[in-house]
C-alpha positions in Angstrom: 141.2 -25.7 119.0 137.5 -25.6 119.1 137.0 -22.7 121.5 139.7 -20.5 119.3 137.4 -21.6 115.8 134.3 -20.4 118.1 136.2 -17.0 119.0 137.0 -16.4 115.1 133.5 -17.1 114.6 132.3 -14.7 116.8 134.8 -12.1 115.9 134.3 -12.3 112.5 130.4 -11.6 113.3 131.4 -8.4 115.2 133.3 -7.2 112.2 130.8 -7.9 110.1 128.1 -6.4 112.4 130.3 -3.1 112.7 130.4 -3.0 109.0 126.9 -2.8 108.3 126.5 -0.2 111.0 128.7 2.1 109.4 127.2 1.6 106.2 123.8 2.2 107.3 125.0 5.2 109.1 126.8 6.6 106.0 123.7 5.7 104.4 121.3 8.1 106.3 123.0 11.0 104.7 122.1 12.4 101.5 118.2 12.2 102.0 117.9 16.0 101.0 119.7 19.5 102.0 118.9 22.1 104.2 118.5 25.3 102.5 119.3 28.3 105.4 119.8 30.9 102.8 115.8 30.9 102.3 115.0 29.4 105.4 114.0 31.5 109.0 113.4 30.3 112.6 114.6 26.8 112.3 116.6 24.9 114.0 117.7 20.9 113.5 118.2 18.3 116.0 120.3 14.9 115.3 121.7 15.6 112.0 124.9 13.4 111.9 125.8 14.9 108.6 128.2 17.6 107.9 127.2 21.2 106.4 123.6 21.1 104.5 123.1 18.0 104.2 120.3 15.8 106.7 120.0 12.5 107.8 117.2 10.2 108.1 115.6 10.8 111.7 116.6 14.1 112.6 114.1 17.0 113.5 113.2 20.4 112.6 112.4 22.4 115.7 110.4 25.3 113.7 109.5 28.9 115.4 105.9 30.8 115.3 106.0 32.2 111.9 109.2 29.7 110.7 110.1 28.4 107.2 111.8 25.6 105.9 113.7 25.2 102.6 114.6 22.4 101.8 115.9 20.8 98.3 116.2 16.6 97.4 120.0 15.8 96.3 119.7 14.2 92.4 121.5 11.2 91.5 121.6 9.5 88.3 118.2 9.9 86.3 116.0 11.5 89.4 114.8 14.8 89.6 115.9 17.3 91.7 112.7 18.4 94.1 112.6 21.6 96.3 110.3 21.7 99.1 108.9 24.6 101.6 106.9 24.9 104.9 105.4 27.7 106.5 104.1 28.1 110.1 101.5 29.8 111.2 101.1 29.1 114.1 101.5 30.1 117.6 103.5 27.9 119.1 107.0 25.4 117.8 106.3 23.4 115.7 108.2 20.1 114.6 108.6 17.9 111.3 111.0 14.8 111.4 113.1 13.5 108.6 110.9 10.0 108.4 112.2 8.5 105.1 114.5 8.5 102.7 112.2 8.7 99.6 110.2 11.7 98.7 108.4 13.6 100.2 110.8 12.7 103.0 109.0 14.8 106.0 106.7 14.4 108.6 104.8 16.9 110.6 105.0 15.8 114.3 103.4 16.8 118.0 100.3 18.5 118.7 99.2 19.4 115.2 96.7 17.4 112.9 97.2 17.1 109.7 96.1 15.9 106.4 97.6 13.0 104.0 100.2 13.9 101.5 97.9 14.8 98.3 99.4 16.4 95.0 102.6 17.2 96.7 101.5 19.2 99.5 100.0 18.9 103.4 98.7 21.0 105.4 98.3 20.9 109.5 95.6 22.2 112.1 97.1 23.4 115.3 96.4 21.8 118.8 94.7 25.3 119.5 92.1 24.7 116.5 94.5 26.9 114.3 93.8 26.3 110.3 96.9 26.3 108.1 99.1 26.1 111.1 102.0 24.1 109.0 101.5 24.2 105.7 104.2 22.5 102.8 104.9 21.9 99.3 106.8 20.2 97.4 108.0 20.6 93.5 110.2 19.7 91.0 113.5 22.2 90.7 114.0 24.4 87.0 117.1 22.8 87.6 115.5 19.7 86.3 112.9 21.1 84.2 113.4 20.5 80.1 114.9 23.8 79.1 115.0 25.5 75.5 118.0 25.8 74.0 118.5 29.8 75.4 116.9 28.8 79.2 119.8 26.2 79.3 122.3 28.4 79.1 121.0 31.0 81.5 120.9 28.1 83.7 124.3 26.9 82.9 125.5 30.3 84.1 123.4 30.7 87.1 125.1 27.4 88.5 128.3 27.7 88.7 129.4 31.3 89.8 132.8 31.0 88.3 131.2 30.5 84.9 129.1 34.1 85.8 129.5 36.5 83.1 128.3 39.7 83.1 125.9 42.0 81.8 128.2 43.9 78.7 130.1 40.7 78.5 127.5 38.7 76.3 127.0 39.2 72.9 126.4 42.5 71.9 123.3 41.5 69.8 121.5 40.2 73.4 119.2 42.7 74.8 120.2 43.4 78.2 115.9 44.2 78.6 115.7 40.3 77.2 118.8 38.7 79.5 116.5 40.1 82.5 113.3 38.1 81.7 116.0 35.3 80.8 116.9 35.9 84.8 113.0 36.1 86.0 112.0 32.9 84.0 114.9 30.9 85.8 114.1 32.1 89.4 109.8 31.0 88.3 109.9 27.5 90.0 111.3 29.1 93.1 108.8 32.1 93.2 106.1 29.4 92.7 107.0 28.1 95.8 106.5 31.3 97.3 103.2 31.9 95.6 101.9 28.6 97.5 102.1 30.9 100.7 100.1 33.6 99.2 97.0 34.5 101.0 95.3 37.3 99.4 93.4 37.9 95.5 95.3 41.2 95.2 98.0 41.0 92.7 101.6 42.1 93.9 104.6 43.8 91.9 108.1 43.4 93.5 111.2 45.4 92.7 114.6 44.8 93.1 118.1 46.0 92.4 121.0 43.8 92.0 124.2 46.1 92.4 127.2 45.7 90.7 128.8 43.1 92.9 125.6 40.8 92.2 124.3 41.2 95.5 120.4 42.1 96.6 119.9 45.2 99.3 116.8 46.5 97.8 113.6 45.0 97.6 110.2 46.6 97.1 107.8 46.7 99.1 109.3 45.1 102.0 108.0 42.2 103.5 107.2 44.6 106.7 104.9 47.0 104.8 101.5 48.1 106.3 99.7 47.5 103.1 100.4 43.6 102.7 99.8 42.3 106.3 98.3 39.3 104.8 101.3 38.5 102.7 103.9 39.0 104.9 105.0 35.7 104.5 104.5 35.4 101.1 107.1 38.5 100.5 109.5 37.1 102.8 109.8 34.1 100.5 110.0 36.0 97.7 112.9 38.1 99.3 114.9 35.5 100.5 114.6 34.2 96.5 115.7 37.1 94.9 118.7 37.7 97.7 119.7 33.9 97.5 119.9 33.9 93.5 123.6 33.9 91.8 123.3 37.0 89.8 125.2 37.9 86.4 127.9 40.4 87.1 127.8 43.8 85.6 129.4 47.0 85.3 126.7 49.0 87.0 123.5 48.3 89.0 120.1 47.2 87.1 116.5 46.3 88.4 114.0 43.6 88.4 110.8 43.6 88.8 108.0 41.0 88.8 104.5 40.9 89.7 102.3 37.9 91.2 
């Protein structure tokens, strides 16, 4: 009688053992997402979780010239942060998933780097490179207190099956006003961007959204000869303005924005 009570004892400690494991597993999910639409040259190691989503402990394996987009999941009252990093260096880089509270990430290997201050760090390579990691973190325009008119561009530029387009809005709506409406919801992103810039010179960028919403053109291109300092600045910038969920509309109309 005694040894059975020990073996319910013991089983009912394994069970309760296994049931904090796969909580805690289930827990190390939905620390933040992975953003590969505006992300380029990384790869990630020991994610357990499905799609975008990245646990606690796994690894970003990042290429010369990389970057990482990443965005916080928001729950309850929190706000919603977006983060970025940009290599610059020579070599892979890696950054680690360390914790599950902002700002979540931590450079690892070779490189030096400074303490998190005012939501950004950056990292000296192991070959004396400056700025060979940099990253910044801010808070999304998804969270950001929004007029009255902003909230409803941003209403629409959420959910793409609540897109209307262009003609379909009020007829009293400038189509010239609707377009700034579209630039002032994509600023938090671009300001992301315009961390990575590197030069004094200011920079106009011109797009055209076709009909079906969709981004081929964008001028100048992030390969030009006269921006070689900026390269990475205007590939950030162009993997915004593809990524964004566009209004619909009849017929093809351009942006433009300068920074």
């Amino acid at each position: 009688m005694l040894l059975k009570l020990k073996n319910l004892i013991c089983l009912a400690g394994l069970v309760t053992t296994l049931s904090s494991t796969a909580v805690l597993q289930a827990g190390e999910c939905g620390v933040f997402r992975y953003v590969p639409n505006k992300s380029t040259g990384v790869t990630i190691k020991g994610n357990s979780c499905d799609r975008d989503d990245v646990a606690l402990g796994s690894e970003f394996d990042l290429i010369p010239g990389a970057r990482l987009w990443f965005k916080s999941h928001a729950s309850g009252d929190s706000k919603k942060i977006q983060g970025i990093c940009q290599s610059r260096s020579s070599e892979n880089l890696h950054i680690t998933v360390a914790n599950d509270k902002q700002p979540w990430i931590k450079p690892t290997g070779t490189i030096s780097c400074d303490a998190w201050a005012n939501n950004k760090i950056n990292c000296s390579g192991s070959k004396g490179e400056q700025n060979a990691l940099s990253c910044y973190i801010t808070v999304s325009q998804d969270d950001l207190a929004p007029s009255s008119t902003q909230a409803k561009v941003m209403d629409d530029r959420t959910t793409s099956v609540r897109m209307r387009s262009l003609q379909a809005l009020a007829p009293q709506i400038d189509k010239e006003a609707e377009k700034q409406r579209i630039i002032a919801a994509m600023q938090t992103e671009f300001g992301l961007c315009n961390s990575l810039k590197r030069s004094d010179a200011q920079i106009k960028i011109t797009w055209l959204v076709e009909a079906n919403s969709k981004v081929d053109t964008v001028i100048p291109a992030a390969n030009s000869d006269n921006i070689p300092n900026d390269k990475n600045f205007i590939e950030c910038l162009t993997a915004v303005i593809k990524d964004y969920p566009y209004p619909q509309s009849d017929e093809p109309f351009w942006l433009s924005a300068r920074f």
